[in-house]
Structure formats: C-alpha cells, structure tokens
C-alpha positions in Angstrom: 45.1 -4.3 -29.3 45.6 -0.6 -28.3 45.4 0.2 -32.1 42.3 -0.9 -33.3 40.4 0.4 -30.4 42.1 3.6 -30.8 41.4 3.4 -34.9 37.3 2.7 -33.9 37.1 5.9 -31.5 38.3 8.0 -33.7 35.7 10.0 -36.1 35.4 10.1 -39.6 37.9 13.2 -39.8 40.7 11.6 -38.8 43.5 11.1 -41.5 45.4 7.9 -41.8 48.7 9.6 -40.8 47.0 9.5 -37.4 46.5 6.4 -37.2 49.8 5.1 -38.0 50.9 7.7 -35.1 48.1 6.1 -32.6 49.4 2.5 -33.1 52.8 3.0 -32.5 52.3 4.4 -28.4 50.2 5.8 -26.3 48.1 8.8 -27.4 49.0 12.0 -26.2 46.3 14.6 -25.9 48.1 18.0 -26.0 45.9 21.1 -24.9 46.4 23.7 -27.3 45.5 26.9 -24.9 47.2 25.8 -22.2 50.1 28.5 -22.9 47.2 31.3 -23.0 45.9 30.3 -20.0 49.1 30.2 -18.1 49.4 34.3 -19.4 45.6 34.9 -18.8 46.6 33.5 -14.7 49.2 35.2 -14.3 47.5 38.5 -15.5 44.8 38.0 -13.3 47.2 37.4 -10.7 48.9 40.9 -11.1 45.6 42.9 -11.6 44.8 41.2 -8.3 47.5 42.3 -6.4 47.2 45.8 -7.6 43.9 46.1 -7.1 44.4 45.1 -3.4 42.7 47.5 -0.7 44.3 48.6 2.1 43.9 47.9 5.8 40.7 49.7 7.1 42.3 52.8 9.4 41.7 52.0 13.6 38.8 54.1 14.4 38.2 53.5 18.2 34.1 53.7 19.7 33.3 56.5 21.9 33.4 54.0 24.9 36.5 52.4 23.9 37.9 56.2 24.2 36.8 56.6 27.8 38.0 53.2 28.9 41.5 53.9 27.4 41.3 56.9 28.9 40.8 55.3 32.4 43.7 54.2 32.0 45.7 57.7 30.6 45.5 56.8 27.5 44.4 59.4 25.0 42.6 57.6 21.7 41.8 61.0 20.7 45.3 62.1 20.0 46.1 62.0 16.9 50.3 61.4 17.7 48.9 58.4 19.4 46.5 57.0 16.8 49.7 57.8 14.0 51.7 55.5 16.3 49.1 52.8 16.6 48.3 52.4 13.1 52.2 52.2 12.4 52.2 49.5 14.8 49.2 47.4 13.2 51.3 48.1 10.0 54.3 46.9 10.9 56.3 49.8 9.8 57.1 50.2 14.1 56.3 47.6 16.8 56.7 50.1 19.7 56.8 53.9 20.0 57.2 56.8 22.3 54.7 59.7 21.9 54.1 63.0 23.9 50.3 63.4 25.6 49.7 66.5 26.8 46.7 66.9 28.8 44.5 70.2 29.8 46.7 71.3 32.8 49.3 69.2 32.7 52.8 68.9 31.4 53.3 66.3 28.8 53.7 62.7 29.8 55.5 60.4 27.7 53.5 57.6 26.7 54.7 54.0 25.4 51.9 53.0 22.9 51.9 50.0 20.7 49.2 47.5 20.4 50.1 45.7 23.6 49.0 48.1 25.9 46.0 50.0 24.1 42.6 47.9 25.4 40.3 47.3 22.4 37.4 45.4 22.0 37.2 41.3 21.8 37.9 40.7 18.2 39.2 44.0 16.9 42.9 42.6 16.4 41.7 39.5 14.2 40.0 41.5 11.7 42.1 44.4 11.5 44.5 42.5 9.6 47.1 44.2 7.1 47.0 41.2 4.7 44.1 42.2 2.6 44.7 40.9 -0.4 42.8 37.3 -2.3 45.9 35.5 0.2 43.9 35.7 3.6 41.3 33.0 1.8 44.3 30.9 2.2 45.1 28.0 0.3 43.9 25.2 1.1 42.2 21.8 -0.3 38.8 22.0 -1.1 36.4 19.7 0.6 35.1 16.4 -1.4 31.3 18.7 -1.2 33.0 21.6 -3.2 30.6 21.9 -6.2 32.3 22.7 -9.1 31.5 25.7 -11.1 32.2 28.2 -13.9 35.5 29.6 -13.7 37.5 27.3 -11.9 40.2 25.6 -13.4 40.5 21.5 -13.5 43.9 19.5 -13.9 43.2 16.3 -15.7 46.3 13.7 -15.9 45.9 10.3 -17.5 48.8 7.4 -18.4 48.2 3.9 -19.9 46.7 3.9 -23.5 46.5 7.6 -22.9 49.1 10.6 -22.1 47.7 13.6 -21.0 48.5 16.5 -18.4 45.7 19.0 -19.0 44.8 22.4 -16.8 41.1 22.9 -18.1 38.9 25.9 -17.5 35.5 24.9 -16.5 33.5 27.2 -19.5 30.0 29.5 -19.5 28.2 26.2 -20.3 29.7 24.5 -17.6 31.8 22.2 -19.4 35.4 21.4 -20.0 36.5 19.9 -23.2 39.7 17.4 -23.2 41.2 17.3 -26.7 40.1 13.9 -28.8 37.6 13.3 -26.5 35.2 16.2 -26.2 33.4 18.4 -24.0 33.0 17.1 -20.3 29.9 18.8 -18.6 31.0 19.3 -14.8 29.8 22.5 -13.4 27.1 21.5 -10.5 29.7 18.2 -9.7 30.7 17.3 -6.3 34.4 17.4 -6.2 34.8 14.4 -4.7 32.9 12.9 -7.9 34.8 14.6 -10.4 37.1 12.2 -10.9 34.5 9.0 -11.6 32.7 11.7 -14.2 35.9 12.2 -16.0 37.1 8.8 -15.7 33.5 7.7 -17.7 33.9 10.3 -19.8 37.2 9.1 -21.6 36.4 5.5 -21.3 34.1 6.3 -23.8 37.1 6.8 -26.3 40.0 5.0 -24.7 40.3 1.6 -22.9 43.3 0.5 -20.5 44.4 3.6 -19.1 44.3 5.8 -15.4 43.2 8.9 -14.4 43.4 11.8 -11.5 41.7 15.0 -11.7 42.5 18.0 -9.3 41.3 21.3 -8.7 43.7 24.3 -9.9 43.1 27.7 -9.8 39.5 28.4 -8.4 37.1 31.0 -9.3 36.3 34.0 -7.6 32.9 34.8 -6.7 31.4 38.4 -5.5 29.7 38.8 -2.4 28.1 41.9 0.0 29.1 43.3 3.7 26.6 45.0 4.7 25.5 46.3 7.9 27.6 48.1 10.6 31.5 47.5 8.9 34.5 49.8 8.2 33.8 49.3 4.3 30.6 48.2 3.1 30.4 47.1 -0.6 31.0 44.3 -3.1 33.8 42.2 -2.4 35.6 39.2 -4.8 36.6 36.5 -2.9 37.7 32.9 -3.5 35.0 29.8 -4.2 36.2 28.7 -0.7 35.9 31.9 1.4 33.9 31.9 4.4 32.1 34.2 6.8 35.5 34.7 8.2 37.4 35.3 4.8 34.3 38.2 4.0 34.9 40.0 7.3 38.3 40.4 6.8 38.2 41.5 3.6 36.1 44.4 4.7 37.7 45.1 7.9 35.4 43.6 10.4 32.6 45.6 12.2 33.3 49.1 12.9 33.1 51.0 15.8 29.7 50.7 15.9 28.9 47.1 14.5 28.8 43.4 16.2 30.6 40.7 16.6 28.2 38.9 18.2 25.0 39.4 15.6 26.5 38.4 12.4 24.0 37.1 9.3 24.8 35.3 6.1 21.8 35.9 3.9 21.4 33.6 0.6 18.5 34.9 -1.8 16.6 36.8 0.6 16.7 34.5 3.5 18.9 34.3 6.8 20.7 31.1 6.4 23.3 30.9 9.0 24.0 33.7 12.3 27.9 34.1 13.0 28.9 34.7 16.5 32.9 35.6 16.3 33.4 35.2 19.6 32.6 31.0 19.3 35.3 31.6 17.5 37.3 33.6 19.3 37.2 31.9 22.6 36.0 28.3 21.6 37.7 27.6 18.5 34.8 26.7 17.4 33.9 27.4 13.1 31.3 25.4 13.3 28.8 28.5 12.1 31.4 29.3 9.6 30.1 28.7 6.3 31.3 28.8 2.9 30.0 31.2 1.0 28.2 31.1 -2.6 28.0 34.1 -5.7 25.7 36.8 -4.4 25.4 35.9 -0.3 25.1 39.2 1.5 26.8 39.4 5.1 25.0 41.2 7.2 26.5 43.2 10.5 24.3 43.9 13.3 24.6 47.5 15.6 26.5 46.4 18.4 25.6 45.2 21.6 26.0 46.1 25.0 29.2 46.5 25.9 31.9 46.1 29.5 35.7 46.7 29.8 37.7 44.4 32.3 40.4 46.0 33.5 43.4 44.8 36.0 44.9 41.6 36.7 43.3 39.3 33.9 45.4 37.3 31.0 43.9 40.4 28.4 42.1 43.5 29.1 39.4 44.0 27.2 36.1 45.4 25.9 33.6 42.7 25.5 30.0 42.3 23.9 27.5 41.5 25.7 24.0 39.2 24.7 21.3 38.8 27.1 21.7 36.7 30.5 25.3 36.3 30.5 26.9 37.6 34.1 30.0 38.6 35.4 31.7 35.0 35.4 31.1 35.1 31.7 32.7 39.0 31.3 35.8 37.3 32.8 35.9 34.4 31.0 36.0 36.4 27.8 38.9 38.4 29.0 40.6 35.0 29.9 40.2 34.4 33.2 42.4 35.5 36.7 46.2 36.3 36.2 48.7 34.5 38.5 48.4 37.7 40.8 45.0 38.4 40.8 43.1 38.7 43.9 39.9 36.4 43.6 37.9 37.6 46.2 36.8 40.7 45.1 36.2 43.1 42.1 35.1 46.4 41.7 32.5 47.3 39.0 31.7 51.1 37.7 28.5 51.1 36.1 27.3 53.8 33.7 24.0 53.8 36.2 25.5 54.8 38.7 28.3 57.2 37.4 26.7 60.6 39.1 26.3 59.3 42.8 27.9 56.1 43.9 30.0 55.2 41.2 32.6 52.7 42.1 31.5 49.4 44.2 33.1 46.8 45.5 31.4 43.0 44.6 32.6 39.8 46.7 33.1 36.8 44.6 32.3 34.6 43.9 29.0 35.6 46.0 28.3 37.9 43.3 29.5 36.1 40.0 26.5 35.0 38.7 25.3 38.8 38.9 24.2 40.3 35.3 26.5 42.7 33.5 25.2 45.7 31.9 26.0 48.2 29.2 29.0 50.9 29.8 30.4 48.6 33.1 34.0 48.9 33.8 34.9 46.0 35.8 38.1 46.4 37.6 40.2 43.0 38.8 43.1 43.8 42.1 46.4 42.9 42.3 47.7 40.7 45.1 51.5 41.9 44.8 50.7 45.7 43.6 49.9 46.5 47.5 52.7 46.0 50.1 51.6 44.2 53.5 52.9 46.0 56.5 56.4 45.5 58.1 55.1 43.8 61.0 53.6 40.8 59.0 56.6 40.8 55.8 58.4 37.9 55.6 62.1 39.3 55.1 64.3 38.1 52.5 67.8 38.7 53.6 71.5 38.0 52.8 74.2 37.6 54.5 77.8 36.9 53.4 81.3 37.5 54.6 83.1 36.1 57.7 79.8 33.3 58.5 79.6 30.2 59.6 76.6 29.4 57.1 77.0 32.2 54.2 73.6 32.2 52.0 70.0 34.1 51.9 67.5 33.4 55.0 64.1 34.1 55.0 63.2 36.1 58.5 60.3 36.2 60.6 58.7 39.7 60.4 60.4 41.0 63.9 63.7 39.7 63.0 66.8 42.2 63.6 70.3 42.3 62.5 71.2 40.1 65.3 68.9 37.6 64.5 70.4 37.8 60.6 73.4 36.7 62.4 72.3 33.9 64.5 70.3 32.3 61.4 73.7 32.3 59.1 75.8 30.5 62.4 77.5 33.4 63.8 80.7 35.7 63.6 83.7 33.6 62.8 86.9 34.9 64.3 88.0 36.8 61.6 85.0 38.9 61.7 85.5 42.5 61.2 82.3 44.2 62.7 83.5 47.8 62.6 83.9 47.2 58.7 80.1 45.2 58.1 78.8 47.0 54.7 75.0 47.0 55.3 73.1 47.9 51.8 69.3 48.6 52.2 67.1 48.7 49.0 64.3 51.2 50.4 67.7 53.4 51.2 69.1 52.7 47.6 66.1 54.3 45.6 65.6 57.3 47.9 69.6 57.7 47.0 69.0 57.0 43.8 65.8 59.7 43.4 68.2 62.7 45.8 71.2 62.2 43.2 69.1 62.5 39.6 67.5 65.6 41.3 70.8 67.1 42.4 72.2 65.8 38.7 69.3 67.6 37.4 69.9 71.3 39.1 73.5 71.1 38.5 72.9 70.6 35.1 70.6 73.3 34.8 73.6 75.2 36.8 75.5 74.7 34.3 73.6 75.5 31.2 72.7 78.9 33.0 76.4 79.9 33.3 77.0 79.0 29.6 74.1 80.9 28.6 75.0 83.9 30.4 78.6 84.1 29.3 79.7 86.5 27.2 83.3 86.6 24.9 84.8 89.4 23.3 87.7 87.9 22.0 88.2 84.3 20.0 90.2 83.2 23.0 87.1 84.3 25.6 84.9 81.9 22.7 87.2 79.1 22.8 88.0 79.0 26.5 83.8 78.9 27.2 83.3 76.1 24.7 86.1 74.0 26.3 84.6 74.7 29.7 81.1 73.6 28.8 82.4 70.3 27.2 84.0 69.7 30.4 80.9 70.0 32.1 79.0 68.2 29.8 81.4 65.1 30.4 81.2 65.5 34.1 77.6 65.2 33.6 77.6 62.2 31.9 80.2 60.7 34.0 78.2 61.5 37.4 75.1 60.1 35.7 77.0 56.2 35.3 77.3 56.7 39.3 75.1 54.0 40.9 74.3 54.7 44.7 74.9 51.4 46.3 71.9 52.2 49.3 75.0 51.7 52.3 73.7 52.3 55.5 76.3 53.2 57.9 76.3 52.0 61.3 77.6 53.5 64.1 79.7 51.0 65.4 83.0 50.9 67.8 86.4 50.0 66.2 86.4 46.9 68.5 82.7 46.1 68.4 81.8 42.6 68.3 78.0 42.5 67.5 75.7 45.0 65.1 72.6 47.4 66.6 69.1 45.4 66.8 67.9 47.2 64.0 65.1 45.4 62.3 65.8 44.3 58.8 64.0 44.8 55.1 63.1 42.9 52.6 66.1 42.8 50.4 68.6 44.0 53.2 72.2 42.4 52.4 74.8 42.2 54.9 78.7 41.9 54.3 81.1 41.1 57.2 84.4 41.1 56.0 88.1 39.9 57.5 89.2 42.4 59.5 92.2 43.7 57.2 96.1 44.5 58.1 96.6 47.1 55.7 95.9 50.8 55.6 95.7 53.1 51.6 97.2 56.5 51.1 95.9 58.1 47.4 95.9 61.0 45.8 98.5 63.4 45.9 101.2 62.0 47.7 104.8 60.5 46.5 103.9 57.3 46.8 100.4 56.0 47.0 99.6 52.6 47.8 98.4 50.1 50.8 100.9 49.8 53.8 100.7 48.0 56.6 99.1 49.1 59.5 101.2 49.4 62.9 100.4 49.0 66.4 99.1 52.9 67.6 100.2 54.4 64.1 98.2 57.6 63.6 97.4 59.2 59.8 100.4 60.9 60.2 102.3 58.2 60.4 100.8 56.6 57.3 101.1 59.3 55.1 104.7 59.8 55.7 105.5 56.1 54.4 103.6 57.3 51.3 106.1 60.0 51.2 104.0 62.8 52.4 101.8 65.4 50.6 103.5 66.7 47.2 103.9 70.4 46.5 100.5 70.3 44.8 98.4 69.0 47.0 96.1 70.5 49.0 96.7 69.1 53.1 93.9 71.3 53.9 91.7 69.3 52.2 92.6 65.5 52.9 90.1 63.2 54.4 89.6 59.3 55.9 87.4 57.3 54.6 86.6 55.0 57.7 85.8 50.8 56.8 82.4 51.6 58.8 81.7 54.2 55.5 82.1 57.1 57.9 84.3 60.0 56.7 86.8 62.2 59.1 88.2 65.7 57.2 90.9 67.9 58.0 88.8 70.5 58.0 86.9 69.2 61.1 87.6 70.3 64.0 87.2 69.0 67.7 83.9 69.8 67.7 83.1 68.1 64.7 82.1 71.3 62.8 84.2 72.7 59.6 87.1 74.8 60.1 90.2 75.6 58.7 93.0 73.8 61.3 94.2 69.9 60.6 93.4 67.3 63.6 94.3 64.3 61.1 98.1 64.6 62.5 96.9 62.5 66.4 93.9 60.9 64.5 94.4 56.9 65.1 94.5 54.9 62.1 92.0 51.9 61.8 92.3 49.0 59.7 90.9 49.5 56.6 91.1 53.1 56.8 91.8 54.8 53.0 93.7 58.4 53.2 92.8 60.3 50.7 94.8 63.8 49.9 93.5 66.2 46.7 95.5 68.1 44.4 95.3 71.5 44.9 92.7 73.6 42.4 93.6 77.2 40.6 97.1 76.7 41.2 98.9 80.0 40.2 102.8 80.5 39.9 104.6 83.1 41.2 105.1 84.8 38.3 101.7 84.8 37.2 101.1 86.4 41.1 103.0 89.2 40.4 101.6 89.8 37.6 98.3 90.4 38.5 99.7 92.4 41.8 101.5 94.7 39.1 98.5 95.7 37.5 96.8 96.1 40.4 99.1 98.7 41.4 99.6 99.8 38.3 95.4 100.9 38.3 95.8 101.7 41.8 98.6 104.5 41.1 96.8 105.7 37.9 93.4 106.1 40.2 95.6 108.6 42.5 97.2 110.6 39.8 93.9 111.4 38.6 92.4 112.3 41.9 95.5 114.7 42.4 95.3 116.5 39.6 91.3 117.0 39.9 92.4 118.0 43.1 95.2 120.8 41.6 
C-alpha cells in the first residue's frame, strides 16, 4: 500500500526509476547541504570565539575608594589594582603587594577578591567568560517563536526516513526534500512539531515525526546607559537581561543596578532590579530579549558600605524608604560574632563635626539610610572582657587524680587548678611543675624575633665591614658568614614554650596562689631518681642520684670535665627551670670562682659543661709570643740607634 501512495505524491517529474526505488522501502529524504552547513557552523563557531571581547578592566567608584580605604586598602595603587584584576582572571587567586603610604613605611598587603569590599553585584557581572557560552545552553521554552536563522532538526521513520538539520531561510521557511518548503518563522516552538507533522502528511501517510531546535540564531541588541562598554552586542535568541549585562560588563562605576530598563521599539517594557536577583533569586523581571531591544542603565543610586561582623561586606544601593534593617539584610545579615545591640553609622552629613555615632538596635532599625553612610557592625570576641569576669580555660596534667582541662571561675588560682583535677598524688614532684602561660609565650616570642632581628643586622654589619687582602682572608670571611647565616636560621626554628618559673622549695608540697589565665597549662611530673651530666665530659649520661650527693659528685661518675672543656663555664639547669652557673658567686652575682663543687644536687637536675672556644696549642702560643718579641726587639733597636 506504501507504494501507490508514494507513486500519487510524487509530481509529474519524477522518473520511473524512482518509483521502483519507492516501492521497495521506506523513502529516504537526504538533505543535500547538510555537509555545507555543518562547515558554514563550524566557521561561525571559530569567527565567534575570536571575535570574543575581553573582561571589562575593574575600575572602582570614588566612594568605593574611600571605603576600601577605611579599611587600609589603597584602590588607587596601581600594584594593587594589577593584582586584583589577576585575581578576577584567574591567572593568581591570592597575592602579596607593597602599599606605601605618605609617611609611612610600606605595609604588606594580602589582596585578592576576598578581602577588597565592592559593591552588591559587581562580582556577578565582572565575569571573565565573555564569550556567546555565558547565554548558556539550555532548552528553549514551548513560547520560543521561531525565526530566521535558527536551525531546525526534523527526524521522521515509518513510510518515511529522514534526519534533516534545516536552516529556517529569509522568507521564513524551511524546505524538507520531496516535500517542499515549510513556512515556520513566527511558530511557537512548542507547535512546531504539529506544523511539520501536517506538512508531510500531505505527501506521505503512516509514518512519525520529532522536530528539535539546533543551532539558534543570534540576534543584536544595545547597552546603553551608565556601563563599562556601551554598544551593539550579538547574543543568542534566548539571552536575557542578564545574558546583555554580562556581555557588556555590567554597570560601571557610575551606573545602577537597581534602575535597569529593557526598551522594545521606543517603549519601556520591563524595569530590572539585579538585586531581586541577587538576594531573592528571583528572575522573575528577567526577560528574554528580541532583535533590536535596547537595555538601558540608569546613574546610580544612593549608595552605604557595611562594614564589620556581617556574612559580606559590602557597598549597597539604595532606592527610596528602605532603612537600616534593609542595608543589613543586603549584606546578609549578623555573623555568628556580631554584636546585635549596637552599630555605629558615619554619615557623609555629618563628616566635619560629629562624625561617628553610635545607634541602638533594634530601637533604631527602621531608621532611613542615606547616601555616602558607612555603617559599622562590632565584634563580640574582637574585645577581651576583664580578668576579673574571664572564665579560665585551664589544663592540668601529670601526677592528678583527675588529669583533663577545667573551666575556672574568674578568681580561681593555682591552687584551686589543683583541687578541681583531685589533688597531688604521692608521686607528685612540685619542685619540678612546668607551668606554661600563653600571654608569657607571645611576649617571649615578640623579645626573641627582635633580638633575632639585631643580631642579624649584627652580623651583616661585620661582614660588610670586613676587609681581605689575601684569597685566604676572602675565603675565611665567606665561611664565617655562612656559619652565621645557619645560626640564624637555626635560632629562628626555636619556639619559646611561654615557661613561667616558680619559685618553689625542693621539698614544697603545694604551688603559690597565683591566679591563672586563660590557656594556662600545668604539668606535675613524678618526682624523678636520676640526675644528667652533658657536654664535655667522659661520659655523659643520666646517673642515679644519691642521698646528699653534690654536683661534684655527679660529674665525677661522668668521668669528669675533659681537657677541652671549659669548668669555668658549666651550669645546672634546675627541674623548677631555674639555672645555677659557676660563674655565680655567693652572692649570686657573676664572677670568676666555681661554687658548683658543695652545690646539692636535686632530682632532675641536668649538668651541663661547654667545650672550651679559641682553643690554641702551645705551639701556636709561642708563636705568636715569638713575634711579639721579635717586633718588640726590632722597636728597640731602632730607638737606639735614633738615639746614637
């Protein structure tokens, strides 16, 4: 049956060879440019992506350079801006750039686009991706109108065989081979598929169809207004408001979010308000845009920073009757550690007398906003409550009943960190507690970088001021600065560990009422049996202590001081941290005889003797005394002949 119905649709030009060809299966309907248009894409495609602008450059508004600046931040730098649009570009996510400032010494800046504060909106349209991709692909709605340039894919099975890509033509039309022209420009897309369906029935019986849309044209549209680059722009058929902002970069410096126009044939026919976007999610005022709509950007509105604890910091746009609630709902809301009872709010009113005032919330959070107000949010943690209302977090560990971390009332004392863990077990060396404070540990910290600092600069004087005459002088100053250089870097892996010492009693049994920190630690250890000897001795090691042994004692079962050391110069470091030197004398100031020899040794106690520095043999001695003499003699023979 398919062949007779086939044989009557065909027109008088067909040939009976045809026929024969139609009878025998179903009719295929080839598409003889479909190779040309496959090249013609594909062209288009690359003179597309060449022709594809760059990102608009990040020029910041005058207020956005003060409120940055608030905040020592300097948008007028140009090292800064270079690093910032790097960052947008993805060629660097964070950098480190030198500000100098007008009687200041340079400060070192971390800038990337986390920490600059820019307005509401800014970061969505500067996007990098400005080629025909941002329109995104997606599937067109069933209202999409079909129109010239767009590219239809018609596949039919049954009676009929047919994958087609079809380019809707100047007159509107498409035509399907053996079948004819199609008219579908003006067609909703969800009715395409009925119109080409009734189309081929008209030739073929007993067969399906599905139309889709492929490729889709571009149409040209206008920015206008207040935006980075105003022009003509091509977009896709199913760009929106959005897509055409983009594409130009967004407002500028001075243009709106908040006062956007879509204007079709002379006539406003939608407003676009990005922050409904922004803040809402809401597209609803997003429309599609047609061939020739203009989109029009408004001068900007007026405009407040909020600053401090909120979720983003931010320069927001104002439009009439919206209030302070509203300014903080656009830069998200309170963070965690906000303070919620209070703001404080610069305005540009008020900049020459008062300037900064404090407003009560939420008493005053319906109050209107107004143009050039920085708005500042407090921190709850930034400030520190005094001691005498602090909560102290402290540990305690070592010879316990109840090791662990205790949260003290704000009087509490060392005692009373005692008492909470269960008390002193019997093991409990007191004399040795290690007691770490973390107030004590950073001023430590700060008083050795600065010492590290002037010995280093010590040290590069005496290189710099060192002269050699010889190639031995050269080498020997070179070897001595590397040394120093690796001293350096070895002193600067030093952590101080913020040990207070407490003067204690070998045989004390409880610790001073000293009242504690936050973040004090305590360590009681077992009291221990043994006593070291290091350095320069025959044997170091730990030996055991005996009953009344003195220092003495112990350094003679390390063998005693070897002939390099320097006795002079050895020390005890005490388990209490305390340190006793044989250059102490009774009175506890430094001299030259050794008291070490009747000191009692304490358990825990670590001896320490050093090897002795610019050791010199004897031969070397008389060396140096020969030419001494040697001068010494010349020096009188002269003087006795002047003299003769």
């Amino acid at each position: 049956m398919a062949g007779p119905a086939i044989a009557q649709s065909m027109g008088s030009g067909q040939t009976s060879s045809e026929n024969s060809s139609d009878v025998s299966g179903p009719v295929r309907l080839n598409s003889t440019t479909r190779g040309s248009q496959d090249a013609s894409t594909q062209q288009q495609q690359q003179q597309a992506q060449s022709a594809m602008p760059r990102a608009p450059k990040y020029v910041p508004g005058e207020f956005e350079i003060y409120v940055n600046k608030l905040l020592g931040l300097d948008l007028t730098d140009p090292l800064t801006l270079e690093q910032l649009r790097r960052s947008e570009s993805g060629l660097a996510e964070i950098g480190t750039v030198t500000q100098t400032q007008t009687g200041a010494v340079g400060k070192a800046t971390t800038i990337s686009t986390d920490n600059i504060v820019r307005r509401l909106g800014a970061d969505l349209m500067l996007d990098a991706r400005m080629g025909s991709d941002t329109d995104g692909p997606r599937q067109a709605p069933s209202d999409y109108l079909i129109g010239i340039g767009d590219e239809i894919q018609v596949t039919a099975w049954g009676s009929v065989d047919a994958d087609l890509r079809l380019t809707v033509d100047r007159a509107g039309r498409v035509t399907i081979p053996r079948v004819g022209p199609v008219l579908v420009a003006g067609v909703r897309y969800g009715d395409l598929n009925d119109v080409v369906r009734a189309r081929i029935a008209q030739v073929f019986k007993n067969f399906q169809v599905s139309t889709s849309l492929g490729k889709l044209r571009t149409i040209r549209i206008y920015v206008t207004g207040f935006t980075a680059k105003p022009g003509a722009y091509t977009v896709s058929s199913l760009a929106t408001i959005v897509n055409g902002l983009i594409r130009a970069g967004g407002p500028s410096a001075a243009g709106s979010f908040r006062q956007i126009e879509l204007r079709r044939n002379g006539q406003v026919v939608a407003n676009f308000d990005a922050y409904d976007l922004l803040l809402k999610g809401d597209k609803a005022s997003d429309r599609a845009l047609q061939a020739e709509d203009v989109i029009h950007i408004g001068p900007i509105g007026p405009q407040v920073a909020v600053l401090g604890s909120v979720n983003k910091q931010s320069i927001v746009e104002l439009k009439p009757g919206e209030t302070i609630d509203d300014v903080l709902a656009m830069a998200g809301g309170f963070s965690a550690v906000a303070d919620r009872s209070r703001i404080s709010i610069e305005q540009l009113s008020e900049r020459n007398d008062r300037r900064v005032r404090e407003l009560p919330l939420p008493a005053q959070a319906k109050a209107a906003a107004s143009n050039g107000d920085v708005i500042r949010v407090f921190s709850s943690v930034n400030t520190a409550l005094p001691l005498a209302k602090q909560y102290k977090r402290v540990t305690v560990e070592g010879e316990v009943s109840r090791p662990g971390e205790y949260v003290l009332p704000p009087t509490s004392t060392l005692q009373d960190a005692i008492a909470a863990a269960g008390g002193l077990t019997p093991q409990a060396y007191v004399f040795g507690t290690d007691f770490s404070r973390e107030s004590v540990r950073q001023s430590q910290q700060e008083n050795y970088d600065r010492a590290l600092r002037d010995l280093e600069t010590e040290f590069t004087k005496y290189a710099s001021t060192q002269r050699a005459t010889t190639a031995d002088e050269a080498a020997g100053n070179a070897q001595r600065a590397a040394g120093s250089e690796r001293l350096v870097a070895r002193l600067r892996a030093v952590r101080p560990t913020g040990r207070v010492v407490l003067q204690l009693e070998p045989d004390a049994r409880q610790l001073p009422s000293l009242t504690v920190e936050d973040g004090d630690r305590l360590l009681i250890p077992a009291k221990p049996t043994t006593v070291g000897v290091f350095g320069s001795v025959f044997n170091a090691g730990s030996f055991l202590l005996q009953n009344d042994a003195s220092v003495d004692d112990v350094m003679k079962l390390a063998g005693g001081p070897t002939r390099g050391a320097d006795a002079s110069g050895a020390f005890v470091i005490r388990a209490n941290g305390t340190v006793v030197s044989a250059r102490q004398s009774s009175s506890g100031w430094l001299g030259f005889g050794s008291n070490l020899a009747g000191l009692q040794a304490l358990p825990g106690d670590t001896v320490f003797v050093p090897e002795q520095m610019n050791k010199s043999t004897f031969i070397q001695d008389a060396k140096d005394w020969t030419q001494i003499l040697a001068n010494f003699g010349l020096g009188i023979a002269a003087l006795q002949t002047i003299k003769n």
